[in-house]
C-alpha positions as CSV (number, residue, x, y, z in Angstrom):
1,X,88.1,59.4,130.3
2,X,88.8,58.9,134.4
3,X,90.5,61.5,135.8
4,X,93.9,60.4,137.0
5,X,94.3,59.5,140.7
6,X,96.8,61.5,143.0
7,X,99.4,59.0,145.2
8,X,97.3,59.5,148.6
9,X,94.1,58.1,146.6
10,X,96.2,55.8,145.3
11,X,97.5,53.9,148.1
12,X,93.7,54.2,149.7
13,X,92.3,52.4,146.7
14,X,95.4,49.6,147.4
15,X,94.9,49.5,151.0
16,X,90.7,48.9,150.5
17,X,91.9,46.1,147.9
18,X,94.3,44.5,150.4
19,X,91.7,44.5,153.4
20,X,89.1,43.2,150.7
21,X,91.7,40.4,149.7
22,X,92.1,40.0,153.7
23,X,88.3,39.5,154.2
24,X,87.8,37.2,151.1
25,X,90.3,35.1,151.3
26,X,90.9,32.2,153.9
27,X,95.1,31.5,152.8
28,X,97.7,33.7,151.7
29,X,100.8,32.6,150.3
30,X,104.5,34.5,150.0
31,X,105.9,34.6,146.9
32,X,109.2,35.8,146.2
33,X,109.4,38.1,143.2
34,X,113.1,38.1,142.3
35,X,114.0,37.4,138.8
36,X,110.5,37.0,137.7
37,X,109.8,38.7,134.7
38,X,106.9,41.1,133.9
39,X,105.4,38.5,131.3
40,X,106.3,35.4,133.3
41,X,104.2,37.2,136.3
42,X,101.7,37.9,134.0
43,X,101.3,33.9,132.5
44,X,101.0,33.2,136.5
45,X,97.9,35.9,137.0
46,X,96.7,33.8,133.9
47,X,96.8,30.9,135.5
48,X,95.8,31.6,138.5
49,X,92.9,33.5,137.3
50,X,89.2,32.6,138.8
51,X,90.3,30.6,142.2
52,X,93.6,33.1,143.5
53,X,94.6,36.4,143.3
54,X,98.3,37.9,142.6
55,X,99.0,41.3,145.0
56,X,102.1,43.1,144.5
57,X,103.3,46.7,146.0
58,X,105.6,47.9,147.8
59,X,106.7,46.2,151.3
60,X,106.4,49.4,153.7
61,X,102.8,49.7,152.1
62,X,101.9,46.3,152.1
63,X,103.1,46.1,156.2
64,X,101.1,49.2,156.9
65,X,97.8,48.3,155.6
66,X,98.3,44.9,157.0
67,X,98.9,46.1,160.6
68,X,96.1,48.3,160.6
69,X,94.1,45.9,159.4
70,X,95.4,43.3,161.9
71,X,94.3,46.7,164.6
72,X,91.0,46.9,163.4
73,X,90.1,43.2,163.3
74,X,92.4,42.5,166.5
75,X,93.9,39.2,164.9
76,X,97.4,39.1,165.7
77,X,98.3,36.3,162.8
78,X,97.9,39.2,159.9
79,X,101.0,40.8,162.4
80,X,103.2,37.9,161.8
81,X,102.4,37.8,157.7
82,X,103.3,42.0,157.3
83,X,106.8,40.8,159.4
84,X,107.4,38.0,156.4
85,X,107.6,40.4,154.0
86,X,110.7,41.0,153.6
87,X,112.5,41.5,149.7
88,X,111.5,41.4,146.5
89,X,107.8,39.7,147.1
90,X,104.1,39.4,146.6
91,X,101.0,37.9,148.3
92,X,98.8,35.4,146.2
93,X,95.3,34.7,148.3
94,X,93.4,31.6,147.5
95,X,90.7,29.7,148.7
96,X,91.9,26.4,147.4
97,X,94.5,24.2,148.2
98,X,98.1,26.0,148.9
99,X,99.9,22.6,147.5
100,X,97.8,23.3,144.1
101,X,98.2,27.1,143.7
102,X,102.3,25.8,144.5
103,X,102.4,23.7,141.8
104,X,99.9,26.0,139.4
105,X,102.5,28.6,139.7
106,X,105.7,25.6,139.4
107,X,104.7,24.7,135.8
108,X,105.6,28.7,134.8
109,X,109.3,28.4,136.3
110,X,111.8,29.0,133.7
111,X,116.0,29.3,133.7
112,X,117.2,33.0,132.9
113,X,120.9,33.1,131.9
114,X,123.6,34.5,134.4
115,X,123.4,38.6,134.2
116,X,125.4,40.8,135.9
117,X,125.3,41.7,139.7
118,X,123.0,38.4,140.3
119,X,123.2,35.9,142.9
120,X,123.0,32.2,141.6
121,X,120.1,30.6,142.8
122,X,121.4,27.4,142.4
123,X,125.4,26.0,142.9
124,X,127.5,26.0,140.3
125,X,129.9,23.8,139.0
126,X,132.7,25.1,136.8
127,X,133.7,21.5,134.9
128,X,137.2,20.7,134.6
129,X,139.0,22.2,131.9
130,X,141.5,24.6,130.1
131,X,141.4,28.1,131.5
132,X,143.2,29.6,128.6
133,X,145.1,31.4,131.6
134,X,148.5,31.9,132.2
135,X,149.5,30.9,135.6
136,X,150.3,34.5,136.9
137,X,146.7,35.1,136.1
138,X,145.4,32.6,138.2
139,X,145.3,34.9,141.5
140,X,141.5,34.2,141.3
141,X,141.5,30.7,142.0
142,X,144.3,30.7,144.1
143,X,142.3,33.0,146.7
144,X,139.4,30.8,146.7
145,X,141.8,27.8,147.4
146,X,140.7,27.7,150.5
147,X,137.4,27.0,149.9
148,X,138.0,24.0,148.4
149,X,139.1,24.6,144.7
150,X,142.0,23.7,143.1
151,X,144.1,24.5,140.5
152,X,146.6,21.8,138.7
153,X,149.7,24.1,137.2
154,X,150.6,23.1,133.7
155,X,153.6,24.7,132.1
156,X,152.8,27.9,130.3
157,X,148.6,27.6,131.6
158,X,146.4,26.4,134.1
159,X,145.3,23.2,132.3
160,X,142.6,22.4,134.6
161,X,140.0,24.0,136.8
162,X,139.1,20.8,139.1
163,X,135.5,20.0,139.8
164,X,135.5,21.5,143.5
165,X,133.9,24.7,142.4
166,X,130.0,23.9,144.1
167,X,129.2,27.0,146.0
168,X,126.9,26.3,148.4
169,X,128.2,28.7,151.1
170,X,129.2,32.1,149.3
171,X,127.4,33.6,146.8
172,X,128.7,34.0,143.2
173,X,128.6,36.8,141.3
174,X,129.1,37.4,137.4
175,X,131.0,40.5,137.0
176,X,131.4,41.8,133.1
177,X,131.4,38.1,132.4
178,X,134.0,36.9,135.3
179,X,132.7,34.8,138.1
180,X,133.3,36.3,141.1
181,X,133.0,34.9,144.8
182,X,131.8,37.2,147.5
């Protein structure tokens, strides 16, 4: 059994594997990582397997090898990569075509229900409707009225919620199973 490495061998043995990937590979890609799932990152490395390589690590580590590697080899590009990385995101190097590896890693996209705490990736619509709210609960949507939603009162509920709901400029949140705008 192999001993077990400390953390300083640890980020040496990433480091060699990034300048490695560096050297061996012509094209690098960003990918962001957020709501990716271990098993759905794993499918991907499948995929991808035998023509591009999946690297993942943490940002300040990934910057620092990649500026001293940019030092060493005195190409200022690799500088402008290490300032992209920025979130939640991983580097996939490939030889190939960018468009292909895009669309390789496309066909394992999937929709993940709301959870808590999340931003919505994509707008969304709340279809008109009955609340089930009385109208001195409907300080929510009255707060957002001006952002382009609006309420019609019905006598004792808010009947309907109109279709004006498409947030494209603020994020929404779900809260313990409320939307809420931020």
């Amino acid at each position: 059994m192999a001993p077990k490495l400390t953390k300083a061998e640890k980020k040496v043995a990433y480091d060699s594997k990034l300048c490695q990937l560096l050297d061996e590979y012509s094209q690098i890609l960003i990918a962001s990582a957020d709501n990716v799932g271990s098993n759905q990152l794993q499918s991907i490395r499948k995929g991808l397997r035998g023509h591009s390589v999946v690297l993942m690590g943490k940002n300040t580590m990934m910057k620092r090898s990649i500026r001293l590697y940019a030092d060493r080899t005195g190409n200022d590009n690799f500088r402008k990569l290490a300032d992209q990385l920025v979130g939640n995101v991983g580097l996939i190097f490939t030889k190939g075509d960018l468009k292909e590896v895009s669309e390789e890693i496309a066909k394992y996209k999937v929709g993940a229900p709301a959870r808590v705490g999340l931003v919505a990736p994509i707008d969304v619509v709340v279809p008109p409707g009955n609340t089930g709210l009385d109208p001195s609960q409907t300080s929510f949507f009255q707060n957002v009225l001006a952002i382009a939603v609006a309420t019609d009162y019905d006598f004792p509920q808010a009947e309907k919620v109109k279709e004006y709901l498409k947030v494209c400029v603020i994020a929404v949140r779900l809260y313990r199973g409320l939307l809420a705008i931020s």
